[in-house]
C-alpha positions in Angstrom: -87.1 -27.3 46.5 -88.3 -30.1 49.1 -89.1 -30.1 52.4 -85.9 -30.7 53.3 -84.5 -27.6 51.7 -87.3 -25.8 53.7 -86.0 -27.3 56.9 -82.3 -26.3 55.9 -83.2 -22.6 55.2 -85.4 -22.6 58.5 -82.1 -23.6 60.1 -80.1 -21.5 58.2 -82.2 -18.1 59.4 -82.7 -19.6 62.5 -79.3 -19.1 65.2 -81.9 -21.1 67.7 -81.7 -24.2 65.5 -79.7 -26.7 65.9 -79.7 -29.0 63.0 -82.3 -29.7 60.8 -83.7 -32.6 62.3 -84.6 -30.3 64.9 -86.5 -28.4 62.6 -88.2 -31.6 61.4 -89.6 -32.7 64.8 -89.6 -29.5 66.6 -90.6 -26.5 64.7 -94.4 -25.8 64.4 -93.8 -23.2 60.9 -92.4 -26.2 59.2 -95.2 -28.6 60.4 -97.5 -25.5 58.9 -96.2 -26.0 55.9 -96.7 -30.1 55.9 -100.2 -29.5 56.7 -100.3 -26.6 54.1 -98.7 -28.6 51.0 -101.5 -31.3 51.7 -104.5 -28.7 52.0 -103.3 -26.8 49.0 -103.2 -29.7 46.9 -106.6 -31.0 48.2 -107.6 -27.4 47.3 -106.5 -27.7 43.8 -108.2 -30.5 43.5 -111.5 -28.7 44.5 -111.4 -31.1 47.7 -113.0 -27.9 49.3 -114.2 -29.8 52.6 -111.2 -31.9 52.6 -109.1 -28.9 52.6 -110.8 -27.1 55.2 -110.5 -30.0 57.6 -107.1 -30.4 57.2 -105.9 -27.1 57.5 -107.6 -26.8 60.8 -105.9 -30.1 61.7 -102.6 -28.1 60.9 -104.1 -25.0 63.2 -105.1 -26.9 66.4 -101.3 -28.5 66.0 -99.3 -25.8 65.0 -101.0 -22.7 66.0 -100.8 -21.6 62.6 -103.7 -20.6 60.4 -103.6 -20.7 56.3 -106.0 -20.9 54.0 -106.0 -23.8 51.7 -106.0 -21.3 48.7 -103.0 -19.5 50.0 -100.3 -19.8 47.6 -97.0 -20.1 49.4 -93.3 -20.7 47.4 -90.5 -22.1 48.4 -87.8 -21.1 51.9 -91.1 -19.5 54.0 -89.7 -19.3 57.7 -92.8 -18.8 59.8 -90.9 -18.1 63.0 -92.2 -19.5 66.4 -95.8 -19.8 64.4 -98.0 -18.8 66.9 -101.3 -16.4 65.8 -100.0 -16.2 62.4 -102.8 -16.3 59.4 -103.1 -16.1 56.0 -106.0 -15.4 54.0 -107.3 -17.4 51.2 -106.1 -15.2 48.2 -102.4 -14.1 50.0 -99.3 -15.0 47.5 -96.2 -15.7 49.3 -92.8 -15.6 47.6 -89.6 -17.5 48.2 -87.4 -17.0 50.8 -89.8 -15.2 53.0 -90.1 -14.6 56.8 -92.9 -14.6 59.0 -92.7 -14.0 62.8 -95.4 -14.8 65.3 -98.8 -12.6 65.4 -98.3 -11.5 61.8 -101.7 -11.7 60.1 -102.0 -11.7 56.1 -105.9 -10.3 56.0 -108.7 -9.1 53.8 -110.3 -5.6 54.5 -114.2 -6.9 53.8 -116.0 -9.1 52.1 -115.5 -8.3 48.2 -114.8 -11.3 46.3 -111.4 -11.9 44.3 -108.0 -10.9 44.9 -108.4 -9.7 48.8 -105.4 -10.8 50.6 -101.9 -9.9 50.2 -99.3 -10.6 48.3 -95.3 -10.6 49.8 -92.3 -10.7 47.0 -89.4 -13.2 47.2 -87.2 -12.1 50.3 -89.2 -9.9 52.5 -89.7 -9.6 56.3 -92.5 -9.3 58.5 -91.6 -8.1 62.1 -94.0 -9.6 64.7 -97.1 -8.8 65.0 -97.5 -7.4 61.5 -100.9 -6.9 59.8 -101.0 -6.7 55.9 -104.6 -5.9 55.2 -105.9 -5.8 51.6 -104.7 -7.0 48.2 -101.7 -4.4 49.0 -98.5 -6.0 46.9 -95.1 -5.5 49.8 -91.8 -5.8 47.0 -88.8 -7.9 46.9 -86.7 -8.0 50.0 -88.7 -5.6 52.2 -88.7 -5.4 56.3 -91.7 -4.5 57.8 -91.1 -3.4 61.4 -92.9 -4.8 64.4 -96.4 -4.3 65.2 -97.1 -2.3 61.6 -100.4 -1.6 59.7 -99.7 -2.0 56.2 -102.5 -1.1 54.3 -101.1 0.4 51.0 -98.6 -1.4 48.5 -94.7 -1.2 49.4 -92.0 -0.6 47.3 -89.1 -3.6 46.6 -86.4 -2.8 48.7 -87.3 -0.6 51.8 -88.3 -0.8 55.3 -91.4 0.8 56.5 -92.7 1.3 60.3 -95.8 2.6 61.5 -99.7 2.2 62.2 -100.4 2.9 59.5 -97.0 1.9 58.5 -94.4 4.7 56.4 -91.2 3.6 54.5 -88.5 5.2 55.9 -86.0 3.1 53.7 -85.9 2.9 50.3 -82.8 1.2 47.6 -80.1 2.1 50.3 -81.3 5.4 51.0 -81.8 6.8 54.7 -79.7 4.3 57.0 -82.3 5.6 60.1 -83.1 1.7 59.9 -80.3 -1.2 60.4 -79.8 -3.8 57.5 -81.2 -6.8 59.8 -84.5 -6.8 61.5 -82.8 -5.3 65.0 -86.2 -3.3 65.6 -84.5 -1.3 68.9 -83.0 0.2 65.7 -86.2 1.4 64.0 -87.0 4.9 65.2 -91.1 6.4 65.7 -92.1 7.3 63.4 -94.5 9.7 65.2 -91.3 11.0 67.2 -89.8 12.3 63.7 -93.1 14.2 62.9 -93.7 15.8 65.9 -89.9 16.3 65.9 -90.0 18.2 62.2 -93.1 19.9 63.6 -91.5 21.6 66.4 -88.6 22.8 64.4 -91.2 24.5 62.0 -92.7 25.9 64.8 -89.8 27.5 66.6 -88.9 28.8 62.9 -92.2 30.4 62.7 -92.0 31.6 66.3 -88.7 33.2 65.7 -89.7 35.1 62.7 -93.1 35.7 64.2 -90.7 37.6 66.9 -88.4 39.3 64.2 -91.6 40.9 62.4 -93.3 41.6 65.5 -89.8 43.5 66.5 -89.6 45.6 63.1 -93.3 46.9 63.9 -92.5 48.2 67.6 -89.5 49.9 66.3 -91.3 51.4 63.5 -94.4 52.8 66.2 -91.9 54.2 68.6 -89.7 56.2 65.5 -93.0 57.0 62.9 -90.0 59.7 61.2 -87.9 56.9 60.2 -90.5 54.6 59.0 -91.7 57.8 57.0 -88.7 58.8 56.4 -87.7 55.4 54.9 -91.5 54.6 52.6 -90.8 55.3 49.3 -92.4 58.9 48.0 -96.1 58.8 46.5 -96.2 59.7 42.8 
């Protein structure tokens, strides 16, 4: 797959594009990926300096940072591009999505496999930050403005700083199919939600125990009456 393909699919994903010359002129996550192709293959090359420079060429235009030893695949859609970076070591499946302020990051300064790694088909809300060599699986959404700083599973959505999966293989519809993130629910409103219901089940009980003993103090025949004999 081409360039052109790449335009196509950005216009396919994209209801804001109007035809793919469009995306050829206009769209700064394409021109990213110009810059990238030529930086990568300077980097290859071990054209270190080379590389370097022309990445940042690609920044100051696009407003998009990668590393020249990012490995990206075919179909990425970095929507609107801007404040987006990816780390040196980040693998980057086909037919992903990036939109803007998503940052693909290491955690320190070990050396190695550091950054992240996206399968084919997954989604990263805005604002995302994948920290770590953390692995997210096939066709995954990650919703706006999440940590992700373990490995997700292929197929689910996960929320959250740090961010939970609160859909898994079609399990749990609390999330929508498409990346409508009015749709994506706290996921600190759930726990303190399950948190309160515990605690009004142990408050009722609490009362029901507490009931039995005042009954018990105010009839001591019955309660004796009622406790098994001695042997």
């Amino acid at each position: 797959m081409g360039l052109w393909q790449d335009a196509k699919n950005i216009q396919k994903k994209d209801p804001a594009a109007t035809s793919v010359v469009q995306v050829l002129l206009l769209y700064p996550g394409f021109h990213a990926l110009i810059y990238h192709r030529v930086a990568h293959w300077l980097y290859r090359h071990r054209r270190f300096f080379l590389a370097r420079t022309v990445s940042q060429w690609g920044r100051g235009f696009t407003g998009v940072e990668i590393h020249p030893g990012a490995t990206i695949g075919h179909g990425l859609f970095i929507d609107h591009g801007a404040g987006v970076v990816i780390g040196e070591t980040a693998e980057i499946g086909d037919n992903v999505t990036i939109y803007h302020g998503v940052t693909l990051g290491g955690t320190g300064k070990q050396q190695g496999k550091r950054h992240p790694t996206l399968q084919d088909g997954v989604l990263l809300g805005a604002g995302v930050k994948v920290l770590g060599p953390v692995v997210i699986g096939e066709c995954s959404r990650i919703g706006a403005n999440a940590t992700v700083l373990t490995d997700i599973p292929p197929h689910s959505t996960a929320v959250g700083s740090p961010a939970v999966v609160v859909r898994q293989n079609g399990e749990s519809t609390i999330a929508s199919e498409e990346l409508n993130q009015s749709d994506y629910p706290s996921i600190y409103d759930l726990l303190f939600s399950d948190l309160s219901m515990r605690m009004e089940g142990l408050e009722n009980r609490l009362k029901e125990l507490e009931g039995t003993e005042t009954k018990a103090d105010a009839d001591p025949g019955e309660a004796d009456s009622a406790a098994p004999p001695k042997v």
